[in-house]
C-alpha positions in Angstrom: 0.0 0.0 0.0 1.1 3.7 -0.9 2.0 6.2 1.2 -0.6 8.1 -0.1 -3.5 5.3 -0.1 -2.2 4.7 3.8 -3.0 8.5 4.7 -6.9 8.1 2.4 -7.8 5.3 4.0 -6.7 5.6 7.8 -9.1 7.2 10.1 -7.7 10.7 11.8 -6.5 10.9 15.2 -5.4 13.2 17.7 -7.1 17.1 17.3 -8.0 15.8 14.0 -10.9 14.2 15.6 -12.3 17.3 16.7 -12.4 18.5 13.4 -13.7 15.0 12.1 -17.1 15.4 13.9 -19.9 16.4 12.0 -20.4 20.2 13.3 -23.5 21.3 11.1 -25.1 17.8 13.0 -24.0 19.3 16.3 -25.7 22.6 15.6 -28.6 21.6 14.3 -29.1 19.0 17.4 -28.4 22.5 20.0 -31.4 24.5 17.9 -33.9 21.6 18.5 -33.0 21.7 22.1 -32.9 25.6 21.9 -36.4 25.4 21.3 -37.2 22.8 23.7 -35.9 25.1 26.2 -37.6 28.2 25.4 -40.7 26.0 25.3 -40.0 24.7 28.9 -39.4 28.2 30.0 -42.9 28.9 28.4 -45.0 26.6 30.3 -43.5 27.6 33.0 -45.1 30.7 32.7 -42.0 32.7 32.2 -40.0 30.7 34.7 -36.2 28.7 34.2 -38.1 26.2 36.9 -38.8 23.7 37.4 -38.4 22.6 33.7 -36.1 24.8 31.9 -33.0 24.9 34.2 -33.0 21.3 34.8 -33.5 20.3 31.1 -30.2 22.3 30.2 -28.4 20.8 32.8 -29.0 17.2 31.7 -28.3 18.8 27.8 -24.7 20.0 29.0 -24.4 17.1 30.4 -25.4 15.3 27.4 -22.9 16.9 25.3 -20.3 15.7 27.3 -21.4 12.0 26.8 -21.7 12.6 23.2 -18.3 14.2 22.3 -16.8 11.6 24.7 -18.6 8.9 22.8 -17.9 10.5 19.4 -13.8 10.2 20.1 -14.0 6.9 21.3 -13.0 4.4 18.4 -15.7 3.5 16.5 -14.5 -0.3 16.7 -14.4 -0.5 20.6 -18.1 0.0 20.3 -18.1 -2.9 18.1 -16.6 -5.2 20.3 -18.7 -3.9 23.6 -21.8 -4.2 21.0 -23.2 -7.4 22.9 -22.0 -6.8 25.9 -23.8 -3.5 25.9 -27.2 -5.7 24.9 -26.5 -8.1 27.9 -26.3 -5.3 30.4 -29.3 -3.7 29.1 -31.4 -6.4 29.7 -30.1 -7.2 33.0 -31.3 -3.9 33.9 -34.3 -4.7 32.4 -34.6 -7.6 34.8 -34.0 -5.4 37.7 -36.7 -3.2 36.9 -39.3 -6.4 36.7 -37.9 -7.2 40.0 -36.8 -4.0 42.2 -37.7 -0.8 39.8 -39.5 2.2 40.9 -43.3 2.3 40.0 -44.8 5.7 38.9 -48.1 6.6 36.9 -49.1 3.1 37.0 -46.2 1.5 35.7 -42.9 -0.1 36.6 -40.0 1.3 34.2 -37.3 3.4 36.3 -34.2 2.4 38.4 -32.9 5.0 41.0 -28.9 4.5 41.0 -27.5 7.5 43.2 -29.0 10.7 41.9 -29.9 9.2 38.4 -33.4 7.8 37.7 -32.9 5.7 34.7 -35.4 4.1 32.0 -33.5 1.0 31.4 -36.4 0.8 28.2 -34.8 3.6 26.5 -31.0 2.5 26.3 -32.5 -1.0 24.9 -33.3 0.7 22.1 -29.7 1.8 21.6 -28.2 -1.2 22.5 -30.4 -3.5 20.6 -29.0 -1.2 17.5 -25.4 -1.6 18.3 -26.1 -5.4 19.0 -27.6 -6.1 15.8 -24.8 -3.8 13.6 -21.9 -5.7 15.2 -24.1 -8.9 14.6 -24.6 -8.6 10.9 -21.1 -7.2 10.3 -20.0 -10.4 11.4 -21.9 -12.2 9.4 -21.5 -13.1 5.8 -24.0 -11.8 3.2 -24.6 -14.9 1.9 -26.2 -16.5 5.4 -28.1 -12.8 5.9 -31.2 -14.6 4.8 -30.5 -18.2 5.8 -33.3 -19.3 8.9 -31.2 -20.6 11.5 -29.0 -17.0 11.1 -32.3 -15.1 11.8 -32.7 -16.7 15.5 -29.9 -14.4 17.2 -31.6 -11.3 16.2 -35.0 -11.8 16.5 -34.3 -13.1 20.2 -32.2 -10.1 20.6 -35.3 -8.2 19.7 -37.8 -10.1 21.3 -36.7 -10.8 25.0 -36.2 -7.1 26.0 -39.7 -6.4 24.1 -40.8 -8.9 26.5 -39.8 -7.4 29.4 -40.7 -3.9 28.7 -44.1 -5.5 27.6 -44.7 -6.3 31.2 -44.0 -2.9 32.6 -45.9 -2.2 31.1 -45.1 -0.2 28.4 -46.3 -1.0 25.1 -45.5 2.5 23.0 -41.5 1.4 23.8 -41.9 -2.4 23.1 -43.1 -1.3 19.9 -40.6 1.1 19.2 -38.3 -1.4 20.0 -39.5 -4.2 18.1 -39.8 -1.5 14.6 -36.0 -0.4 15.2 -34.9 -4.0 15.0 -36.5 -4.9 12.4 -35.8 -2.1 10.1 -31.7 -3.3 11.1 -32.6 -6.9 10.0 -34.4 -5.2 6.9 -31.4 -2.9 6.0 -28.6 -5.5 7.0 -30.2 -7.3 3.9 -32.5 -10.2 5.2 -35.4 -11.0 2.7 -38.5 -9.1 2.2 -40.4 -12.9 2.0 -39.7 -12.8 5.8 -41.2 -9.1 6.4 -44.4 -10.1 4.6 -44.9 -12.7 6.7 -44.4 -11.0 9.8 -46.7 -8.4 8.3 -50.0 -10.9 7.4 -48.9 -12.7 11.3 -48.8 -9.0 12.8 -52.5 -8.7 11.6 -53.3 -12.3 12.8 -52.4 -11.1 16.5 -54.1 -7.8 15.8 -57.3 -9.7 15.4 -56.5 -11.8 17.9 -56.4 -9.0 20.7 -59.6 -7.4 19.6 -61.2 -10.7 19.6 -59.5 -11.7 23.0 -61.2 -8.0 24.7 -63.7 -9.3 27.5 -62.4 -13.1 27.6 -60.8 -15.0 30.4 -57.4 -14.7 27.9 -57.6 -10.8 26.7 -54.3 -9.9 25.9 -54.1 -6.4 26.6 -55.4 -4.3 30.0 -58.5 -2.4 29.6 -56.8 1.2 29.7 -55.2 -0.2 26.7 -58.4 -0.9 24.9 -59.9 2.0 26.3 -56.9 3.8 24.2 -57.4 2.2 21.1 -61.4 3.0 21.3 -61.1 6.9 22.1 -58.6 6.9 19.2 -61.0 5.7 16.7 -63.4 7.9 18.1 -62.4 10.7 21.0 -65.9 12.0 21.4 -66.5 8.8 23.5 -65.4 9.8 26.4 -64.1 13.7 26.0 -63.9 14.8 29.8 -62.4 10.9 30.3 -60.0 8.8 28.1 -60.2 11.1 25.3 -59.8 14.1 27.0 -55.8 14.6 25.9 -56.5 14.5 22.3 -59.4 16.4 22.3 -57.6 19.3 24.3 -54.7 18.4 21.8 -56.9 19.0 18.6 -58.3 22.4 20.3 -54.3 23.6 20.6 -53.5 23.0 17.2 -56.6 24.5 15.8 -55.9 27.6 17.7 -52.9 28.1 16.8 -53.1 29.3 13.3 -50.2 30.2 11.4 -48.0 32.3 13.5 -49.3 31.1 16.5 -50.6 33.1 20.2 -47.2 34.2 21.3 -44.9 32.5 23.9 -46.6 32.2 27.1 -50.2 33.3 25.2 -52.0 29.3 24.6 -54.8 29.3 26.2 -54.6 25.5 26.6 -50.7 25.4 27.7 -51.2 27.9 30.0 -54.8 27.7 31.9 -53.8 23.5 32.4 -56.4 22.2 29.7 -53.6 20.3 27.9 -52.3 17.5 29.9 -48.5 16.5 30.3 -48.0 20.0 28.3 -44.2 20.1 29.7 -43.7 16.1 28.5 -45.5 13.7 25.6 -47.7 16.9 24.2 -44.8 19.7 23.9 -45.2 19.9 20.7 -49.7 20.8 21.1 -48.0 24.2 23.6 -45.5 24.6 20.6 -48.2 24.6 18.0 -50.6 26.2 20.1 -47.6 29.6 20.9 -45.8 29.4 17.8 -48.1 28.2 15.7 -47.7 26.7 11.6 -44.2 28.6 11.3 -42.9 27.1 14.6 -44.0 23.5 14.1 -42.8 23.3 10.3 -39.4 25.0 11.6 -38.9 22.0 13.9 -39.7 19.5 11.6 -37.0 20.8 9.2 -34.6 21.0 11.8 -35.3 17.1 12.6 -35.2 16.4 9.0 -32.1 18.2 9.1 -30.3 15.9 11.4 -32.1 13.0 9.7 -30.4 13.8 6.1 -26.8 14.6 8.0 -26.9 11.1 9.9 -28.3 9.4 6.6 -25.7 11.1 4.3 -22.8 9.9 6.2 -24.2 6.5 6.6 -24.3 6.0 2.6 -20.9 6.9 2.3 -19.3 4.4 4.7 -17.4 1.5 3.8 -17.4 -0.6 6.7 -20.8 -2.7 7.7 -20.8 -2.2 11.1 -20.7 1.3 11.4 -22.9 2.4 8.6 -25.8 -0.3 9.6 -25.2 1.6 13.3 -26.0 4.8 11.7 -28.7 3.6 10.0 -30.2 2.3 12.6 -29.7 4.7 15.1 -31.2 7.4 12.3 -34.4 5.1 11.9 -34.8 4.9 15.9 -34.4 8.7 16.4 -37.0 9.2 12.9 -40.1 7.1 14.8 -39.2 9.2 18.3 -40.6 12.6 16.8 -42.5 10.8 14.0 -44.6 9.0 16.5 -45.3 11.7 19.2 -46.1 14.3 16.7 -48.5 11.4 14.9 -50.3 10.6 18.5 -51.0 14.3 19.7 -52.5 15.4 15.9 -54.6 12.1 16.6 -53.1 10.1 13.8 -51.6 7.4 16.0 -52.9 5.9 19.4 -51.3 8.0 22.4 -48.6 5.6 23.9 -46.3 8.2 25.7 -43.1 8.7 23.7 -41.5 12.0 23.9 -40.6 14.5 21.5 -36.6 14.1 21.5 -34.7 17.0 22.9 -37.5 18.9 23.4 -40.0 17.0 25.9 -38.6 17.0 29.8 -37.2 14.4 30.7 -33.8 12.6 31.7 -32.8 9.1 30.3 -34.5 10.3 26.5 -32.5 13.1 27.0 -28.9 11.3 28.0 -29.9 8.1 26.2 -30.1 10.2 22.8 -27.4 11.8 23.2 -25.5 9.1 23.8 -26.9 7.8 20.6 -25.9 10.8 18.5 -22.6 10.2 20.4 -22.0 6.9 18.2 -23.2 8.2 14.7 -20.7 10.9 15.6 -17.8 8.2 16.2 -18.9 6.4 13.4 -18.5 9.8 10.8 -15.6 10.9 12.6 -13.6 7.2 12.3 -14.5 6.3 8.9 -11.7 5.4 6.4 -10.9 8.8 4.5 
């Protein structure tokens, strides 16, 4: 090998890292949580608490974790891939066994003065797991039965467990990230169809199940699904978020009331304004021009992370990106579907903008290895 081909194809080190790192990425990842902030800070009726201050805290914090995680090699992550997986879902098990309950559910772990979602990193983890997986494996045995086992188990046990929670929004999540890996990693479409025709078997199946000795899914759950197909049902009751929701976005015209003007927001008719329906108070205070801003700025990130991900030439690192791009796409995807009433409302938050901790550090982390992927790519 040439001098020359040595220096194209070795990845940089040193400060040349810093400059590796994808900097229009970074910035457009600080204006989403720029308006997350001022959004907090709305809410709050003018006030840095108790949303605001904290949120930018755990985003500092964040950054840290990602710029750290960016310089790391990009093939130690490989190699702590499974183990990453392994520990996940030993947290997982804790949480069945010894997590904290709150709101009706049992998904947090208190270590020191961290509350962790151990639900969240799965996601993360399942990603890395499933990269390193199929960059081991050769091409030809992608699509081979017995060498679709590992990773649907992979996928499957921590669904499980987060299932029983319970906490179905994130077990689906989970189970759509893993799949799209398996689906991008090259593995036939025959076996997606199938999964598709069995998915609606079982969706008939739990509608048929409601009322019997074996329904599969608690009655809030169905009560969910109902006041989604029709919210007048029970509009002081189960379908009073969307309702309050639809009103927010319908008042909020093009250019919106002003910060710290929504009626909805700010007299407490919108539930969890602070958390899963942000983005309703964003719509409702900054109206068309807000929301359609924040979208671009996701899509933004989206076509960065994509980008670099096409122009990799190692398996592991662009499947990684991939993944990790698909997993961040159904976070906003999904909350901004369930609080315009296009999608059931299953509690995942607007990334970098809802309140919150483990999304917050969890995604950042995540960005943190698209970042170490770009910045140790062969050049």
């Amino acid at each position: 090998m040439s001098q020359i081909d040595y220096a194209v194809r070795t990845p940089p080190t040193g400060w040349r890292k810093i400059l590796a790192i994808h900097w229009p990425m970074v910035l457009a990842i600080v204006a989403i949580f720029g308006i997350g902030f001022v959004m907090l800070y709305s809410v709050a009726d003018g006030s840095l608490t108790p949303w605001a201050l904290p949120q930018a805290r755990r985003f500092l914090v964040g950054l840290a974790v990602m710029f750290a995680v960016a310089l790391t090699p990009i093939e130690l992550w490989r190699r702590f891939a499974w183990w990453a997986w392994g520990g996940t879902l030993l947290l997982l098990v804790v949480v069945a066994v010894a997590g904290d309950v709150g709101m009706g559910a049992q998904r947090w772990l208190q270590i020191g003065p961290l509350r962790l979602q151990p639900s969240e990193l799965s996601k993360v983890t399942l990603v890395m797991a499933l990269a390193a997986y199929y960059a081991w494996l050769p091409p030809e045995k992608v699509s081979q039965p017995r060498w679709l086992i590992i990773p649907l188990l992979a996928i499957l046990l921590p669904a499980a467990l987060i299932v029983r929670q319970p906490d179905l929004g994130t077990a689906l999540l989970l189970v759509m990230v893993g799949l799209a890996v398996m689906w991008l990693a090259g593995v036939h479409w025959g076996y997606f169809l199938t999964g598709m025709l069995a998915a609606g078997g079982a969706v008939a199946a739990v509608f048929l199940s409601r009322g019997t000795s074996w329904q599969l899914l608690k009655d809030y759950q169905y009560r969910r699904i109902d006041v989604f197909l029709d919210p007048d049902l029970d509009p002081l009751g189960a379908g009073y978020h969307i309702t309050q929701s639809k009103i927010a976005f319908g008042s909020g015209g093009l250019s919106g009331r002003g910060l710290m003007q929504g009626t909805q927001a700010q007299l407490n008719f919108l539930p969890e304004k602070h958390t899963d329906f942000i983005f309703t108070t964003l719509a409702e205070e900054l109206g068309f021009i807000g929301s359609i801003s924040l979208l671009g700025l996701y899509m933004l990130v989206i076509l960065f992370a994509a980008w670099s991900a096409f122009s990799m030439r190692d398996r592991f690192p662009a499947l990684l990106t991939h993944g990790l791009t698909v997993n961040f796409f159904l976070y906003f995807a999904i909350n901004m579907a369930m609080v315009m009433g296009l999608a059931p409302v299953v509690g995942v938050p607007l990334p970098l903008v809802s309140y919150g901790g483990s999304a917050m550090l969890v995604l950042m982390f995540s960005f943190g290895l698209i970042q170490s992927a770009i910045v140790h790519r062969p050049r």
